[in-house]
Backbone bond lengths (Angstrom), bond angles and torsions (degrees), N, CA, C in turn:
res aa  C-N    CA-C-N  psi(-1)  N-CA   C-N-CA  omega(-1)  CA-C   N-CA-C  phi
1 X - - - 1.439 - - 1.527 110.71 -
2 X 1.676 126.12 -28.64 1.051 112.72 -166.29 1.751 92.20 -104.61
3 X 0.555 106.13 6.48 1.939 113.07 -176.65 1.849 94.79 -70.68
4 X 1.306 112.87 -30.90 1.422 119.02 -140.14 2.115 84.78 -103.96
5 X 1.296 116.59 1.02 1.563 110.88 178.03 1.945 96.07 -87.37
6 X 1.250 98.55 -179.84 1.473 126.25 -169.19 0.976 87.16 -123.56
7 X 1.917 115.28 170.97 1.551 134.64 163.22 1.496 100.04 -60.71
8 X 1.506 118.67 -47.82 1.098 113.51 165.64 1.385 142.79 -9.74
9 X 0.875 109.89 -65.34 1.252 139.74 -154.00 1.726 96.40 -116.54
10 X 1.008 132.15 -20.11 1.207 114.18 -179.56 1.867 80.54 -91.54
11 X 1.048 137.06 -57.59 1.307 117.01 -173.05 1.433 117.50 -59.40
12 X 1.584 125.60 -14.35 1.608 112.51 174.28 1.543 97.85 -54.12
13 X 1.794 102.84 -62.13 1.795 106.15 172.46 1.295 139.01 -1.32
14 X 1.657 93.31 -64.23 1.094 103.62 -173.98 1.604 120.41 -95.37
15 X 1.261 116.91 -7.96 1.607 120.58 152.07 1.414 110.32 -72.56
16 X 1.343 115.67 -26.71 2.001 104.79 -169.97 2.130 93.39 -70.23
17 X 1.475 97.97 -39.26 1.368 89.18 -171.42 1.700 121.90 -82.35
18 X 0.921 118.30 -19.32 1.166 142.94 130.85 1.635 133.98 6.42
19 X 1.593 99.87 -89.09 1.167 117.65 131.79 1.832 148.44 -31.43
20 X 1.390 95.33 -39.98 1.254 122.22 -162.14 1.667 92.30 -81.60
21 X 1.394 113.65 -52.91 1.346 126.84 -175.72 2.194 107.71 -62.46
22 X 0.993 98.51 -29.03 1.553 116.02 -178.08 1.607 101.78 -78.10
23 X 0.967 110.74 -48.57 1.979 111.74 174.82 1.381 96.80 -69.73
24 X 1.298 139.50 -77.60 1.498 127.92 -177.99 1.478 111.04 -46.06
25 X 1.143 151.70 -36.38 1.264 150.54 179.95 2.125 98.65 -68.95
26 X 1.132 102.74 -42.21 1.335 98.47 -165.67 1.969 116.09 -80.65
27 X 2.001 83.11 -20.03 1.775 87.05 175.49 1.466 114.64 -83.71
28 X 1.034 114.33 -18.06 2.011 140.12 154.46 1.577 86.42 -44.63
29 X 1.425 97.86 -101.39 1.695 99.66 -147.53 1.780 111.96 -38.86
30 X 1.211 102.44 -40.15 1.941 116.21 175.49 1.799 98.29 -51.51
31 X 1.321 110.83 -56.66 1.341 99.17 -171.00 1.963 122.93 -50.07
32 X 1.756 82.23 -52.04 1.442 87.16 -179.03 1.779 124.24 -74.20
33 X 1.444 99.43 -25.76 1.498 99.64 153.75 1.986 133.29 -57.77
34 X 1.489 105.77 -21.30 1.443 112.54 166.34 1.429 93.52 -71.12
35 X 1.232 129.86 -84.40 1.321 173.31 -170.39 1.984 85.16 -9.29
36 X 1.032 87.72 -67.58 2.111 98.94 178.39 1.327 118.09 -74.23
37 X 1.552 113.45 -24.75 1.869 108.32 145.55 1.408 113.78 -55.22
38 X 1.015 105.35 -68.19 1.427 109.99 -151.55 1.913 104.29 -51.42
39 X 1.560 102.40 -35.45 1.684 109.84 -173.76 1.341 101.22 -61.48
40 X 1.363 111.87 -48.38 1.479 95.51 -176.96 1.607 133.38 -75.49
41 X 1.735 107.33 -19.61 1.495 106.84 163.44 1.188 120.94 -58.28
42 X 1.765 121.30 -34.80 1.943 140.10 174.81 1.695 89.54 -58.45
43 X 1.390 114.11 -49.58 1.530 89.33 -178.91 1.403 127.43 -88.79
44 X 1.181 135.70 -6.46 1.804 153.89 173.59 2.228 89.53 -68.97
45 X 1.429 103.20 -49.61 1.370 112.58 -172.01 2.069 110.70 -55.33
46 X 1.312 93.95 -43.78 1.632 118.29 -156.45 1.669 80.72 -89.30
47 X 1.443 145.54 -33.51 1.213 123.81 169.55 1.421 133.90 -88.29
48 X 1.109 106.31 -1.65 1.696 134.88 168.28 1.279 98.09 -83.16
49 X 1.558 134.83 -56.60 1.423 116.42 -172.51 1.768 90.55 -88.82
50 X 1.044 137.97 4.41 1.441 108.38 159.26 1.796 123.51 -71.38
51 X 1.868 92.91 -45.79 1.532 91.82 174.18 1.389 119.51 -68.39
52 X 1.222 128.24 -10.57 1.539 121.64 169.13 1.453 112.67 -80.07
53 X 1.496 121.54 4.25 1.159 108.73 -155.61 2.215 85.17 -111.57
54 X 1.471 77.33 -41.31 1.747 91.48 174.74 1.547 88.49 -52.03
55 X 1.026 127.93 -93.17 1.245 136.91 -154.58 0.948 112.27 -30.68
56 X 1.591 134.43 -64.13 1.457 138.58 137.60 1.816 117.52 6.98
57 X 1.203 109.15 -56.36 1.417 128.27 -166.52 1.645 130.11 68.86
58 X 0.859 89.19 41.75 1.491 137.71 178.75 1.563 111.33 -90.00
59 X 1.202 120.21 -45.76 1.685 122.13 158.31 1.814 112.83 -117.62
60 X 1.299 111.04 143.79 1.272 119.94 174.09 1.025 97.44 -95.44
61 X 1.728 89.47 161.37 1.525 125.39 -162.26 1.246 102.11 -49.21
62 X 1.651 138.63 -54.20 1.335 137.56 151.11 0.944 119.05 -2.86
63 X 1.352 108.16 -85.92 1.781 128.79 179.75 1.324 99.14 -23.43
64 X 1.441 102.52 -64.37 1.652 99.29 -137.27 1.563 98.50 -82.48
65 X 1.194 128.46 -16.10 1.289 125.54 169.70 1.481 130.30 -78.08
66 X 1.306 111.36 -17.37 1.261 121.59 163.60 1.369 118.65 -101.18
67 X 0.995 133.16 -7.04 1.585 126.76 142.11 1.084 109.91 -78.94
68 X 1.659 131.17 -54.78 1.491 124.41 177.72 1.813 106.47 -27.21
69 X 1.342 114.26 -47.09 1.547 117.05 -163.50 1.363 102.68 -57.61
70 X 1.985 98.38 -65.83 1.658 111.40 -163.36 1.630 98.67 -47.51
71 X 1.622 131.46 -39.42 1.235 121.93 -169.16 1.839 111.16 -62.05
72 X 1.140 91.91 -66.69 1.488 121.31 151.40 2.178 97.13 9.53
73 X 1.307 78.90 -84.33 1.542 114.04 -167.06 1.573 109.70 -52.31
74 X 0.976 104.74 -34.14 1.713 124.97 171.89 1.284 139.42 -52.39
75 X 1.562 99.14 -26.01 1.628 136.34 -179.66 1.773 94.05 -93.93
């Protein structure tokens, strides 16, 4: 069956797959590009309710500086 293709046609082939590999590569990079927004808004979010929480006084200066970091660090 494959005796019976052309260069032709073995190169349509290999552009359809080609292609095919370029859309999955590109729904990858899109994914993980949301994926590293979104982490860093969870962390902009998680340091806003830390300083309200400092502020509050509810965490010491400690606290809040050593999570401030680890969050910090996360980005």
């Amino acid at each position: 069956m494959l005796s019976n293709l052309t260069g032709w046609h073995a190169l349509i082939i290999l552009g359809v797959l080609s292609a095919m590999v370029l859309v999955a590569l590109a729904i990858v990079f899109l994914a993980v590009h949301v994926a590293r927004r979104r982490r860093a808004g969870d962390e902009a979010d998680r340091l806003v309710q830390l300083e309200q929480l400092h502020a509050k006084g509810l965490v010491s200066d400690a606290e809040y500086e050593a999570k401030r970091q680890e969050i910090l660090g996360l980005l």
